[in-house]
N, C-alpha and C positions, 0 to 999 in steps of 0.2 A: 113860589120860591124864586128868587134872581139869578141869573145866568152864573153868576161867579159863586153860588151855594146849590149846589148840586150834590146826590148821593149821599150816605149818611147822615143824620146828624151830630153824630160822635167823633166823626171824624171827615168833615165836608173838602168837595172836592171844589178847587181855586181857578182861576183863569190867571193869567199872566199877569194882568193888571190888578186883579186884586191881592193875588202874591207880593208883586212890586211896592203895595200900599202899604202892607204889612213890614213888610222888609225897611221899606222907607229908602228904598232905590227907586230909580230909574226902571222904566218899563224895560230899555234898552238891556241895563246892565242884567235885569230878570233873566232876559231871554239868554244873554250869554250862558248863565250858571245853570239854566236849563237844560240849553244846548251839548254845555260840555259835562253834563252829569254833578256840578257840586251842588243840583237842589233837585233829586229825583222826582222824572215826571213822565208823562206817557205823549201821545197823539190821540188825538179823537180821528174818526172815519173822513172829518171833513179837515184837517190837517193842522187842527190849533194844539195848543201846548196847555195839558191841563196838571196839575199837583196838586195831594195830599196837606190839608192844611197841618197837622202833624210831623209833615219836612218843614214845611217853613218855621214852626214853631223846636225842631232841631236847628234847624241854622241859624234863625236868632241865637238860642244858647249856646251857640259854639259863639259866635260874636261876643257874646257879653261875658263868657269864658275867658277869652284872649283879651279885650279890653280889658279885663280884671288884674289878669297876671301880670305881675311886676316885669317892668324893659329887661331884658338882659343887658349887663354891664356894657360900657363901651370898651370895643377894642383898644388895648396899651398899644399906645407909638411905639414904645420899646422892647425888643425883643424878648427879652429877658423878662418880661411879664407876659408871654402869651404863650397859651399852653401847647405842650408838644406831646407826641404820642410818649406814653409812659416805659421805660425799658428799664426790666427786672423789681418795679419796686409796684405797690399801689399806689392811686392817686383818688383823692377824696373825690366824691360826687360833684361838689362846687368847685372845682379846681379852676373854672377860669374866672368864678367871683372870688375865690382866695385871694388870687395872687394879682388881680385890682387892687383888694384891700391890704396885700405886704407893699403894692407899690405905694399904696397911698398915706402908707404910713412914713415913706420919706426914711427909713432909717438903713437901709440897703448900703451898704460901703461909708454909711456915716459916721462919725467920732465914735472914742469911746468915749461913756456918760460912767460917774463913780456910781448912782444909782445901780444901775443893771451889775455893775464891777463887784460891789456889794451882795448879791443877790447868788453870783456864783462863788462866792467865797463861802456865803452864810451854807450855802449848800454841799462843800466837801465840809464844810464843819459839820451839822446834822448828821451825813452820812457816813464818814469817815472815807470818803472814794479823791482821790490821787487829782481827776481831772472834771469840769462841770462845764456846760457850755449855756446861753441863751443864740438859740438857734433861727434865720429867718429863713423860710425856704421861695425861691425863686424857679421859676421852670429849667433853670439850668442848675442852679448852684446850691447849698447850704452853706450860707456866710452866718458868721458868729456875731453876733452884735459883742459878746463879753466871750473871753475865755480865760479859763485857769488848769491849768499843767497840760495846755496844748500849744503847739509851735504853728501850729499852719491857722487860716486866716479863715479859710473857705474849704469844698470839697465841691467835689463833682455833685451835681441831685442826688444820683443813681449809686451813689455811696453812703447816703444819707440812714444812720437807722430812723431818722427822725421822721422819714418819709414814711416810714411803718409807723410812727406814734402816731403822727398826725390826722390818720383815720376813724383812730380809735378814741371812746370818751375815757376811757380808763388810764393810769397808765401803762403805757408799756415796762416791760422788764424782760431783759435777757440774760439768764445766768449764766452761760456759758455761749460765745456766738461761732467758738471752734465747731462746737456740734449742735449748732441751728445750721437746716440748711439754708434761710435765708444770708447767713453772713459769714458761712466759714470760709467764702474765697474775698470777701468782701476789702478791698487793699488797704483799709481803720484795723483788718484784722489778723491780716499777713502782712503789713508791713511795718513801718517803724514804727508808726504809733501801737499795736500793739493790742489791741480794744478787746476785751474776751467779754465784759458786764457792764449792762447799759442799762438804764434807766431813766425814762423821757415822759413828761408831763406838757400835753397839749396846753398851747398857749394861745385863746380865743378872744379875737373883737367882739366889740359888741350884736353883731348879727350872727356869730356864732363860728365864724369861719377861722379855722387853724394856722394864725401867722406862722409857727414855727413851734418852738418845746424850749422847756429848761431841762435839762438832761444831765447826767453823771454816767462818768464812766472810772472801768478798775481795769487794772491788765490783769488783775486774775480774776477764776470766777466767783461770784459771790451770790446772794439775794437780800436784798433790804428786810429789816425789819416792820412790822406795823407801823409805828409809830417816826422810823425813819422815814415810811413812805407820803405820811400825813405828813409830817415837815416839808417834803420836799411838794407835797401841793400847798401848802401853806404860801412857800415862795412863791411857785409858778404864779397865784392869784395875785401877790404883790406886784409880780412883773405882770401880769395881764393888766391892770391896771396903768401901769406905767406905759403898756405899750397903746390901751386905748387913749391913752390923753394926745397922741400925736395924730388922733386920728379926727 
């Protein structure tokens, strides 16, 4: 048997150089991972470096693991796309490929379009609810791409109910947000707007990630109907669409 096939043959014991062969490194770089433990291996009595062909063949598959896995997104130049630790609300698992793909959608402080303008209109008709918004959320903000029967433009994130839809595949609904404790101090609902009943339908690109919601809201409390609530995804999918085409 040769020097580099030693001890079992289920599980044969390597020399540095025929680990390196395997590996498709450098003898050099062998001995570093040796060295520092990321390819477990022992001393013999006369002071060489021997391992387990069964490590080498784990640390192949850790390699061709991570070569597999998709790049993580690149860093946004701009603030306002990169993630920040979350205070008082959830933030989706993808949070920092979301909000790549709301910046990449370009629609962030952009005109308004009668498309989307249509879309919340069609939605307090269906529901019968006072106010509807299409929602994008940003790591600072929820800015409205469309609104009707609200006065303000944007909100804080961390005001956002939409940052609770957005988690979820379902929609959300809040019948009363006086007495949820996520939102009875929440200032949509102590102060002049007034917000008691929400209703928010996740609004997803193509990879699957939650630009924002088409949402309704009532200053009193209420709950949608069935068939109210299928309209109102009816919409959101029209505007998903709308919002994947910028994408």
């Amino acid at each position: 048997m040769s020097s580099s096939l030693q001890a079992g043959a289920d599980d044969p014991v390597l020399t540095t150089a025929a680990a390196a062969r395997l590996l498709g490194v450098a003898v050099s770089t062998t001995q570093l991972w040796l060295e520092s433990g990321a390819l477990p291996s022992w001393k013999t009595p006369g002071g060489h470096r021997r391992v387990r062909l069964s490590a080498v063949m784990q640390l192949l598959a850790a390699k061709a693991d991570r070569a597999a896995a998709p790049p993580p997104p690149p860093a946004p130049a701009d603030p306002e796309f990169k993630p920040v630790p979350a205070h008082g609300y959830p933030q989706p698992l993808d949070e920092r490929a979301r909000l790549a793909a709301v910046e990449a959608t370009g629609l962030v402080d952009s005109a308004p379009e009668p498309v989307f303008d249509r879309l919340t209109w069609l939605a307090t008709q269906v529901t019968d609810c006072p106010m509807a918004l299409i929602t994008l959320l940003t790591s600072r903000r929820q800015w409205f791409k469309s609104r009707i029967g609200v006065d303000l433009t944007e909100t804080p994130r961390d005001w956002a109910f939409c940052s609770h839809a957005i988690v979820r595949e379902a929609p959300l609904m809040v019948q009363d947000a006086e007495r949820d404790a996520r939102f009875a101090a929440n200032p949509l609902v102590t102060g002049p707007v007034q917000v008691r009943f929400y209703a928010g339908v996740p609004l997803r690109d193509a990879n699957g990630h939650a630009l924002g919601t088409l949402c309704v809201l009532d200053r009193e409390p209420r709950r949608l109907r069935g068939r109210e609530i299928e309209a109102l995804q009816e919409l959101a999918a029209i505007a998903t669409e709308e919002l994947r085409r910028r994408t």
